[in-house]
N, CA, C and O atoms as CSV, one atom per row, in Angstrom:
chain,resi,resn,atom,element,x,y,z
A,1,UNK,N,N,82.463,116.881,78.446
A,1,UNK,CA,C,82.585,115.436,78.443
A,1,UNK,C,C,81.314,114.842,79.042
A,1,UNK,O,O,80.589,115.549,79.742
A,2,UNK,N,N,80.962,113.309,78.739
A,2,UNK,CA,C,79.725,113.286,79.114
A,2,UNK,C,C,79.951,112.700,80.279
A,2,UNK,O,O,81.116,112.351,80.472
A,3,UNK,N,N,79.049,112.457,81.246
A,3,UNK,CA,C,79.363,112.239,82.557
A,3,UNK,C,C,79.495,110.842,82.851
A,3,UNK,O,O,79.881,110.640,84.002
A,4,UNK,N,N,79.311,109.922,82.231
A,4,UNK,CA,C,79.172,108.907,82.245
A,4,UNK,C,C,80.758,108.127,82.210
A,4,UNK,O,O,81.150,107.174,82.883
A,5,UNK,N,N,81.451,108.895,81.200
A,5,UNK,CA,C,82.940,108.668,80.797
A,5,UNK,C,C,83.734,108.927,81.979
A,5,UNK,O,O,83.897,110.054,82.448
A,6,UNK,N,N,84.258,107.787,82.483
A,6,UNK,CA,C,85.140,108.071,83.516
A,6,UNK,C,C,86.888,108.249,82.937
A,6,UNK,O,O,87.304,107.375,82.177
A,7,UNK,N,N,87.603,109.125,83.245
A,7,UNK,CA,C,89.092,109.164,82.741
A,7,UNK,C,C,90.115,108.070,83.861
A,7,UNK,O,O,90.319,108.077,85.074
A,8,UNK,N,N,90.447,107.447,83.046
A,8,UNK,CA,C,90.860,106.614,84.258
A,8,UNK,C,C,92.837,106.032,83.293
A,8,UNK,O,O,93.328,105.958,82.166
A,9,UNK,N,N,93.156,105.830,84.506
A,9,UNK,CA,C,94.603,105.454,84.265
A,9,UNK,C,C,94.441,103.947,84.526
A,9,UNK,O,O,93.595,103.405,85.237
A,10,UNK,N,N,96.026,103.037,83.366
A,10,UNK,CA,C,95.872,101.802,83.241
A,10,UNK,C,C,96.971,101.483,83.376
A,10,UNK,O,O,97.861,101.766,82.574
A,11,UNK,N,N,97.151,100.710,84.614
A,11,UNK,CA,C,98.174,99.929,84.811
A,11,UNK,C,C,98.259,98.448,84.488
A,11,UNK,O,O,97.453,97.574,84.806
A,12,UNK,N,N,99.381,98.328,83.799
A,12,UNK,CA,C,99.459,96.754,83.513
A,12,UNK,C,C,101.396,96.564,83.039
A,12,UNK,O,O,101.991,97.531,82.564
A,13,UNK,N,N,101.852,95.705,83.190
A,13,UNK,CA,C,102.977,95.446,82.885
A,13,UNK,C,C,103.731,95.832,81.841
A,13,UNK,O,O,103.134,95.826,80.765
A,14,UNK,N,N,104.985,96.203,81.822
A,14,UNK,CA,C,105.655,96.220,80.242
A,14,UNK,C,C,107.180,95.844,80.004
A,14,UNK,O,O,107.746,95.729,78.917
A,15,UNK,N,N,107.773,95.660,81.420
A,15,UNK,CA,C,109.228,95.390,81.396
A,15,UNK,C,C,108.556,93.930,81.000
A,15,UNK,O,O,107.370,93.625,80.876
A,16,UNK,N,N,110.093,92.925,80.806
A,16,UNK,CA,C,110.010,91.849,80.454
A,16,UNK,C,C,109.816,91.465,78.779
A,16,UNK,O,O,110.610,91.872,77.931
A,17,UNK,N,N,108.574,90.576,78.449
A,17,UNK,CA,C,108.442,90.264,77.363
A,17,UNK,C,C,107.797,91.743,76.457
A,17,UNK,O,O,106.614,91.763,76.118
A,18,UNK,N,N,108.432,92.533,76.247
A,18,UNK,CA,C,107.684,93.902,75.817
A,18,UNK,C,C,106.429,93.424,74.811
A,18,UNK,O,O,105.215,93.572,74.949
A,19,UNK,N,N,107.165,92.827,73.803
A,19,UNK,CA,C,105.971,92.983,72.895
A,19,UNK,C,C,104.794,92.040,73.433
A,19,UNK,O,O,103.951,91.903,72.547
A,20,UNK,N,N,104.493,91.399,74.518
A,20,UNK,CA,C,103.343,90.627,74.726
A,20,UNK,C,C,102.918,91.775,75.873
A,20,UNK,O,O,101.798,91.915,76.363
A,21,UNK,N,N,103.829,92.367,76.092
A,21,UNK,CA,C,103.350,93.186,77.273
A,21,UNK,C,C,102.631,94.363,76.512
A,21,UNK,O,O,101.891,95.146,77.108
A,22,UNK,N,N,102.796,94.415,75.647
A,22,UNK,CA,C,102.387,95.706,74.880
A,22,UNK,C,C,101.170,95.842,74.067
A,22,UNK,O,O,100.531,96.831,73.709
A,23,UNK,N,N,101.000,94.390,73.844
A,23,UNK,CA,C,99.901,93.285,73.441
A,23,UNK,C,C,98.959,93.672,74.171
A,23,UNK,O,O,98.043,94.415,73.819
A,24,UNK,N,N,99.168,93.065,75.527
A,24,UNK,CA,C,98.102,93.289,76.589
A,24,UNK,C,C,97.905,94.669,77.299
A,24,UNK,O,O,97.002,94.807,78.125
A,25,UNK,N,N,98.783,95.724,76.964
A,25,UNK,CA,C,98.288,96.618,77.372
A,25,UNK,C,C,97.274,97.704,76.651
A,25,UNK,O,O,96.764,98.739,77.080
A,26,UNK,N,N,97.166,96.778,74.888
A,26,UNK,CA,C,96.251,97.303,74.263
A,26,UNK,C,C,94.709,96.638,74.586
A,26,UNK,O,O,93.595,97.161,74.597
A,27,UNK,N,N,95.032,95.655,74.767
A,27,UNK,CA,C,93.723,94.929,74.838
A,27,UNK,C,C,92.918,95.460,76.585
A,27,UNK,O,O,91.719,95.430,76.862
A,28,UNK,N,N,93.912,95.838,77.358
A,28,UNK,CA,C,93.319,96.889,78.348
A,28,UNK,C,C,92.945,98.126,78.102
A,28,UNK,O,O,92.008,98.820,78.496
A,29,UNK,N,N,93.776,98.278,77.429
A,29,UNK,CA,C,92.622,99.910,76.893
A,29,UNK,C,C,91.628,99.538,75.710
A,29,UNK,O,O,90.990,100.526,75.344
A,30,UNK,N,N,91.434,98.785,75.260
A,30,UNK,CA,C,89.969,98.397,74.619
A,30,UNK,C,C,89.070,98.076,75.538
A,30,UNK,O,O,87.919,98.484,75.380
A,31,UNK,N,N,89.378,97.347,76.590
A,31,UNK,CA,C,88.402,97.064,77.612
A,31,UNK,C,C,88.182,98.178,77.904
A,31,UNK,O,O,87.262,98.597,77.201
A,32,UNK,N,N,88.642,99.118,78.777
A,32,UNK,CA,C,88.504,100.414,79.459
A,32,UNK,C,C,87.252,101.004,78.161
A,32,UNK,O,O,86.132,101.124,78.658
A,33,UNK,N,N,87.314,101.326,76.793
A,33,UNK,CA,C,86.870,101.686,76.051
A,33,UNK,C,C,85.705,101.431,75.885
A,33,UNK,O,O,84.826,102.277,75.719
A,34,UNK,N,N,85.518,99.973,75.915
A,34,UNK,CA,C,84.204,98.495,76.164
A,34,UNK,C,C,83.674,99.134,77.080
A,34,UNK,O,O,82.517,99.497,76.868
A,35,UNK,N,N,84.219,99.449,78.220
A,35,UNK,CA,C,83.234,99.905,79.163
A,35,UNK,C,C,83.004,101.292,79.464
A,35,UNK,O,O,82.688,101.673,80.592
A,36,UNK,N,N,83.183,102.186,78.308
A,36,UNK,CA,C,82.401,103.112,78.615
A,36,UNK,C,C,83.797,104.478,78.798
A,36,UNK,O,O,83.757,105.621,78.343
A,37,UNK,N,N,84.676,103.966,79.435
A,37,UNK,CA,C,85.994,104.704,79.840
A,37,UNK,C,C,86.955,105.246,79.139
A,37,UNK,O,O,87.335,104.733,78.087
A,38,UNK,N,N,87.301,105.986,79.467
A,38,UNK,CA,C,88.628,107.067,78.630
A,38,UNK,C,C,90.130,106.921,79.363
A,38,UNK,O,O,90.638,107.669,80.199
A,39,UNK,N,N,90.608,105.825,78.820
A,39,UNK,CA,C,91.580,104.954,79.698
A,39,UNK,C,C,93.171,105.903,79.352
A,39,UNK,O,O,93.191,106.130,78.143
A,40,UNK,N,N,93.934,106.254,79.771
A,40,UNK,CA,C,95.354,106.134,79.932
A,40,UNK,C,C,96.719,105.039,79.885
A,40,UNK,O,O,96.918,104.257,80.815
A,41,UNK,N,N,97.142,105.070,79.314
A,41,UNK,CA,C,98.606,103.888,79.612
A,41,UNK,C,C,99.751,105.096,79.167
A,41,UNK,O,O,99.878,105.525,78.020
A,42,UNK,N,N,100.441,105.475,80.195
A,42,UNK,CA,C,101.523,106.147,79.414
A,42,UNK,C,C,102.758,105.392,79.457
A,42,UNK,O,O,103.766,105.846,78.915
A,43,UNK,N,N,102.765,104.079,80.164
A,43,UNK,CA,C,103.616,102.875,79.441
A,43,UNK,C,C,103.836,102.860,77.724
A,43,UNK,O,O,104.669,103.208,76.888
A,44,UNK,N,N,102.759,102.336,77.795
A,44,UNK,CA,C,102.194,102.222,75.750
A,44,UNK,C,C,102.611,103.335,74.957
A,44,UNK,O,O,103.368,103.226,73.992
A,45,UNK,N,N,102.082,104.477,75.392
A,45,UNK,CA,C,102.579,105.784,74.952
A,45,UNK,C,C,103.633,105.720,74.964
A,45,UNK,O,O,104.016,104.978,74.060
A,46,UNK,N,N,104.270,106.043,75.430
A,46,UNK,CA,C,105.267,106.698,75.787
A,46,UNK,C,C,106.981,105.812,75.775
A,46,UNK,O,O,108.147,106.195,75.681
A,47,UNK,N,N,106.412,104.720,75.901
A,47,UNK,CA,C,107.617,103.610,75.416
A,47,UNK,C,C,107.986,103.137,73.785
A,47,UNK,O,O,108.758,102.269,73.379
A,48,UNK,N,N,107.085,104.101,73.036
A,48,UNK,CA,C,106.642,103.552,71.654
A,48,UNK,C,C,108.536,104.091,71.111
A,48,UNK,O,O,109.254,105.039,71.429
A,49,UNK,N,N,108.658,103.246,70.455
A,49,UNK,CA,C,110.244,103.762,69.754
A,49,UNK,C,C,110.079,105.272,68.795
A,49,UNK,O,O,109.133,105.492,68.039
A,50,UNK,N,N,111.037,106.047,69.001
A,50,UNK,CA,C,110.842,107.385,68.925
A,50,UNK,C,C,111.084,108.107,70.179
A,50,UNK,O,O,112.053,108.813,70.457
A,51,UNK,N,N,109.767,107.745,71.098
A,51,UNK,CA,C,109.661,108.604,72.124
A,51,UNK,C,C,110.909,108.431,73.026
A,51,UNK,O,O,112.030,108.937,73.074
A,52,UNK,N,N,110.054,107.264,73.890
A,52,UNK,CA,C,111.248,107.129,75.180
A,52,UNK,C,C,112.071,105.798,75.211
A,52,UNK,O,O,111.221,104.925,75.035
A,53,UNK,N,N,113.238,105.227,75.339
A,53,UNK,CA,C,113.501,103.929,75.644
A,53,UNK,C,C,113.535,103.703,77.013
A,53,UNK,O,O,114.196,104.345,77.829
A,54,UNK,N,N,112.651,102.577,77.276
A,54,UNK,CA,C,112.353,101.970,78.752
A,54,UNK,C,C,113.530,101.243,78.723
A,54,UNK,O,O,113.235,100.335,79.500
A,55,UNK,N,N,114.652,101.020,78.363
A,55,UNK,CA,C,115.576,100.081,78.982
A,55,UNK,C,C,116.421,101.242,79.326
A,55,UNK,O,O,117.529,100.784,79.608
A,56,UNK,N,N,116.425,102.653,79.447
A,56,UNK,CA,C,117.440,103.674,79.795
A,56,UNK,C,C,116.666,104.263,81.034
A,56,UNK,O,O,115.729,105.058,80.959
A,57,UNK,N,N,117.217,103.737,82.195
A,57,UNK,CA,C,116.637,104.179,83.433
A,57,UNK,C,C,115.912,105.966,84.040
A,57,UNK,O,O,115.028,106.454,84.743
A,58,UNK,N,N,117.457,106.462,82.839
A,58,UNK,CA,C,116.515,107.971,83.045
A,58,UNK,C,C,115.663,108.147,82.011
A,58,UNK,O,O,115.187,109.279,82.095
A,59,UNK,N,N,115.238,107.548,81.059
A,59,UNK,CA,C,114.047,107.585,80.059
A,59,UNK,C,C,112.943,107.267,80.358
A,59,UNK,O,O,111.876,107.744,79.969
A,60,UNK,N,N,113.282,105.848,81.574
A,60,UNK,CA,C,112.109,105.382,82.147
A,60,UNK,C,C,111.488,105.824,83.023
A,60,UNK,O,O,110.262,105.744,83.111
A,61,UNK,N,N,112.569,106.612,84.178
A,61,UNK,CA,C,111.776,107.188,84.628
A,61,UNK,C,C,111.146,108.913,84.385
A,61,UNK,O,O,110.310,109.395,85.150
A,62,UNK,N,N,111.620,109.533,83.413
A,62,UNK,CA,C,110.932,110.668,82.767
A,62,UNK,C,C,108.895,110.393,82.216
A,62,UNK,O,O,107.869,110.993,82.535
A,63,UNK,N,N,109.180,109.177,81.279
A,63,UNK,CA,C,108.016,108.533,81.247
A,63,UNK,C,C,107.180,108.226,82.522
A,63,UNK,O,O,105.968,108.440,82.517
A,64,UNK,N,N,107.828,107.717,83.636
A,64,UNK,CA,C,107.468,107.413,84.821
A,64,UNK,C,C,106.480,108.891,85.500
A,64,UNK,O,O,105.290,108.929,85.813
A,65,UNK,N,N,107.353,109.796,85.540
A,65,UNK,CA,C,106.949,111.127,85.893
A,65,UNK,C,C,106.184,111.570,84.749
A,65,UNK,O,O,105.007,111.767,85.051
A,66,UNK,N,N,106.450,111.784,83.578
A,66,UNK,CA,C,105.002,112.332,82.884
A,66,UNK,C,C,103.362,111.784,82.839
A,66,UNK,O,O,102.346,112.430,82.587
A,67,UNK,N,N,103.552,110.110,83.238
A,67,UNK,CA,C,102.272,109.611,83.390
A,67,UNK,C,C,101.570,110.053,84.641
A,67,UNK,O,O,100.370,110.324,84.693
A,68,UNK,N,N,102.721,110.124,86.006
A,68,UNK,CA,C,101.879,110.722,87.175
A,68,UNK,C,C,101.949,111.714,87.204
A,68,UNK,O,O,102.042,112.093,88.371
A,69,UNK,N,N,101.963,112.523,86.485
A,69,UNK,CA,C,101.581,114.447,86.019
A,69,UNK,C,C,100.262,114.268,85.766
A,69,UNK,O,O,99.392,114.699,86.522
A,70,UNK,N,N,99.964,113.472,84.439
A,70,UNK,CA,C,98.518,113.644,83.909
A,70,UNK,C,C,97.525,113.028,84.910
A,70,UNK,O,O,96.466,113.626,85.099
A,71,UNK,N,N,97.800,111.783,85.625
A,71,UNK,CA,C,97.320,111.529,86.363
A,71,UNK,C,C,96.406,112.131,87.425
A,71,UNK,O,O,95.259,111.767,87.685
A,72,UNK,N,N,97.060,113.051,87.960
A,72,UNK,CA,C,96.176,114.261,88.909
A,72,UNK,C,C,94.591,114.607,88.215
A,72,UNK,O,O,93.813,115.383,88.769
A,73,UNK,N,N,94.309,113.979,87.073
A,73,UNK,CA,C,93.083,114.202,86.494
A,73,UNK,C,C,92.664,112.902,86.796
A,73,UNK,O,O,92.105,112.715,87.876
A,74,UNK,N,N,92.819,112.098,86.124
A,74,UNK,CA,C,92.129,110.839,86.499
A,74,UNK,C,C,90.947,110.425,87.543
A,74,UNK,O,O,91.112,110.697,88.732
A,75,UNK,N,N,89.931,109.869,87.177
A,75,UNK,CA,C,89.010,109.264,88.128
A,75,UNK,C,C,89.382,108.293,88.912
A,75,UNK,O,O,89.144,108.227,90.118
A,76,UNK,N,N,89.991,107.491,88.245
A,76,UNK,CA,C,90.393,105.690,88.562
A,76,UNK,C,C,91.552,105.488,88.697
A,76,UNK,O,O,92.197,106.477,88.349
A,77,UNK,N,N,92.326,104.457,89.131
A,77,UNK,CA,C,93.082,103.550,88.316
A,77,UNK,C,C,92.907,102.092,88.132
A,77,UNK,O,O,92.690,101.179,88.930
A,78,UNK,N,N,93.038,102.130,87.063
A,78,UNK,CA,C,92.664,100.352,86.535
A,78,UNK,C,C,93.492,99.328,86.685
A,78,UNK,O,O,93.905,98.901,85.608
A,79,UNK,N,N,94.037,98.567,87.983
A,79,UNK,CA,C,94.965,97.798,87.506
A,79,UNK,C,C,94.359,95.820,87.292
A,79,UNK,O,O,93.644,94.974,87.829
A,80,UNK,N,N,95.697,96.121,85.599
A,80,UNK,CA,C,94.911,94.937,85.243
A,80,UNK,C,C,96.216,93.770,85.528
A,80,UNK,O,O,97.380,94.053,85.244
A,81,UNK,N,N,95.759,92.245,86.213
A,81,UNK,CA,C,96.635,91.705,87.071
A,81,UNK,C,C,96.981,90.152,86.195
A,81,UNK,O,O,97.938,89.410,86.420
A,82,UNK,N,N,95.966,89.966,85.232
A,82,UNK,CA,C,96.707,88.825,84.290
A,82,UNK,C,C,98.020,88.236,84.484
A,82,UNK,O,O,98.261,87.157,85.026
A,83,UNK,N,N,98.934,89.156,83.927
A,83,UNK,CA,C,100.354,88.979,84.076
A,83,UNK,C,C,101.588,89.251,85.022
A,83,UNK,O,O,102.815,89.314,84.949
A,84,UNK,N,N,100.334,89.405,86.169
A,84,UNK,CA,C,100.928,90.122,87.972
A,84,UNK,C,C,101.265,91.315,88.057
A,84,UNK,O,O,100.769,91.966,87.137
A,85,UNK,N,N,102.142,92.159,89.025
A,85,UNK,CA,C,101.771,93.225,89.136
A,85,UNK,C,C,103.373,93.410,89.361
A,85,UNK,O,O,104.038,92.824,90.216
A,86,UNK,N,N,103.854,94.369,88.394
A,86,UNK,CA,C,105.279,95.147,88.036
A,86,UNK,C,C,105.696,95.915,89.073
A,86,UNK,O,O,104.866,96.322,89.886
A,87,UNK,N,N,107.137,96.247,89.204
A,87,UNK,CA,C,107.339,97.344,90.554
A,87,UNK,C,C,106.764,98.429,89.758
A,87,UNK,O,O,106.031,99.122,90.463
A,88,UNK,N,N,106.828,98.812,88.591
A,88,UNK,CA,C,106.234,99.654,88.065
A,88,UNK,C,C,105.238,100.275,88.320
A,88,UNK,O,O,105.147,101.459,88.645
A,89,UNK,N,N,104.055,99.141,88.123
A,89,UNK,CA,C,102.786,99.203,88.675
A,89,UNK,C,C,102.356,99.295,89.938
A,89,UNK,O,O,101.204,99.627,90.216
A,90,UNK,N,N,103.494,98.926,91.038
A,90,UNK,CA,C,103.359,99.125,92.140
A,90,UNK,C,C,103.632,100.561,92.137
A,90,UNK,O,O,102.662,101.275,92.390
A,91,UNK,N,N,104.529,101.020,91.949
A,91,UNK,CA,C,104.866,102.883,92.313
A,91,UNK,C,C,103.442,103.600,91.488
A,91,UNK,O,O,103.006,104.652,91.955
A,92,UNK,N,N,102.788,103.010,90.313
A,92,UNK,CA,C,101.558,103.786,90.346
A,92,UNK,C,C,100.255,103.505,90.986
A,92,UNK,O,O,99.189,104.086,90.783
A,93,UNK,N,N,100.576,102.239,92.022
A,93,UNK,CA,C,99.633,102.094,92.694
A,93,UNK,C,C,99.163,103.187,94.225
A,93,UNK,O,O,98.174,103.659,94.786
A,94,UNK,N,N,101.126,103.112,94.364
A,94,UNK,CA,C,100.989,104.033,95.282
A,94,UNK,C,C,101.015,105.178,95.344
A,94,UNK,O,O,101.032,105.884,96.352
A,95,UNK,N,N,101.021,105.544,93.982
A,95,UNK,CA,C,100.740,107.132,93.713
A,95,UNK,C,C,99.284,107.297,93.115
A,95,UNK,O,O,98.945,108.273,92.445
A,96,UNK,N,N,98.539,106.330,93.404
A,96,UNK,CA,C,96.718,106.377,93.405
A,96,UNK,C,C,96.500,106.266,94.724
A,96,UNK,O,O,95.492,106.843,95.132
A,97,UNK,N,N,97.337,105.529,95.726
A,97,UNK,CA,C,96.889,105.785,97.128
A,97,UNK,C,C,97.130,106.831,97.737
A,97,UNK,O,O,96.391,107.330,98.586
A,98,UNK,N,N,98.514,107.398,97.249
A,98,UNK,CA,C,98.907,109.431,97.878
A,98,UNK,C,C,97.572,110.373,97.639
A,98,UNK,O,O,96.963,111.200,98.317
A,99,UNK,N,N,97.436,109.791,96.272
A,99,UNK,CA,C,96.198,110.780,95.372
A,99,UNK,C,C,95.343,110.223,95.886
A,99,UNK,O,O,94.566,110.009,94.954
A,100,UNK,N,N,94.782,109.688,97.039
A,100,UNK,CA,C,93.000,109.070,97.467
A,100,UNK,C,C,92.508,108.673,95.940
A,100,UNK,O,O,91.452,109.237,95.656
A,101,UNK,N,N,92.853,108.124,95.260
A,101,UNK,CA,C,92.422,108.093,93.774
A,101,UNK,C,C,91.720,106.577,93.672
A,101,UNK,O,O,92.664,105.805,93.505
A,102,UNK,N,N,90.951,106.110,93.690
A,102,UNK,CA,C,89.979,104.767,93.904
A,102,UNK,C,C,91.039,103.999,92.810
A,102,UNK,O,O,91.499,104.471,91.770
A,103,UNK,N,N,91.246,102.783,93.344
A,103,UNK,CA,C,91.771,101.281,92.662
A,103,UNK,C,C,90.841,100.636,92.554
A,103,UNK,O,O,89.891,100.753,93.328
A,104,UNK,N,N,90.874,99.334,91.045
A,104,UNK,CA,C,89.851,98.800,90.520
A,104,UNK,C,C,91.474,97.588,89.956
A,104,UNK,O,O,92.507,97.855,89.342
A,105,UNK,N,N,90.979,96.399,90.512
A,105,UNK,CA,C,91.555,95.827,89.966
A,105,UNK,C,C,91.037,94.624,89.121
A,105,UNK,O,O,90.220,93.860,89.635
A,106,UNK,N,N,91.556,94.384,87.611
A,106,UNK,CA,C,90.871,93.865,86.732
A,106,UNK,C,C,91.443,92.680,86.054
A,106,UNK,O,O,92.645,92.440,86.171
A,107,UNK,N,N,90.567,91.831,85.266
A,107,UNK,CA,C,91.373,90.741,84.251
A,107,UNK,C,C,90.544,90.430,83.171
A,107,UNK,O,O,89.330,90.467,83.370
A,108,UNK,N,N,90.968,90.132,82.069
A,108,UNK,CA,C,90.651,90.143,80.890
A,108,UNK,C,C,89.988,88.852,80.916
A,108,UNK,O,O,89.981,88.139,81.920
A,109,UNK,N,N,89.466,88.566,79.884
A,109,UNK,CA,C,89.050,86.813,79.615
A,109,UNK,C,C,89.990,86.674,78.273
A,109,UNK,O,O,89.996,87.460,77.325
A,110,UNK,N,N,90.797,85.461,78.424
A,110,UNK,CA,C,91.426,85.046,77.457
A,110,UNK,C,C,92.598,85.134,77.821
A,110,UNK,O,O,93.458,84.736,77.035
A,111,UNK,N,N,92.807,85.417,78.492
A,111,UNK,CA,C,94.704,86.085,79.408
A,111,UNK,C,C,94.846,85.385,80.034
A,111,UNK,O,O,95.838,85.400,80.762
């Protein structure tokens, strides 16, 4: 990988209005992309119909636990705060602070 590419995890909202939330959690991983980065959302992933349903608490949190698995790789985490900050996003905040894992918190233009 080239060194420049940082792997970084992306936090941003998704309970609530899903599909605007889902909206914006693409347009955060284009940014991440924009800048150079190899971004994560296993929200996005992983909530996609098929996989997991986020309104089934043990679905959500299986998803919950597979994103902070991969995580242990990660450089970053990106949290992006537009639409404020989810308990969600809080439990992966604080599982970037367990992990000494550097926080970057971000906002789009146009949001």
């Amino acid at each position: 990988m080239d060194a420049k590419h940082r792997l970084v995890v992306v936090e941003s909202p998704l309970k609530g209005d899903m599909a605007m939330n889902k909206k914006y959690a693409r347009a955060c991983m284009r940014d991440c992309l924009m800048r150079g980065e190899y971004p994560f959302a296993s929200h996005l992933l992983y909530a996609q119909e098929g996989i997991l349903d986020d309104t089934i608490p043990a679905e959500r949190k299986l998803g919950m636990e597979a994103g902070f698995a991969w995580e242990e790789f990660a450089d970053a985490t990106v949290v992006y705060v537009d639409l404020g900050i989810s308990a969600g996003m809080e439990k992966g905040l604080q599982k970037a602070k367990e992990a000494e894992r550097p926080v970057e918190f971000r906002q789009l233009k146009d949001w």
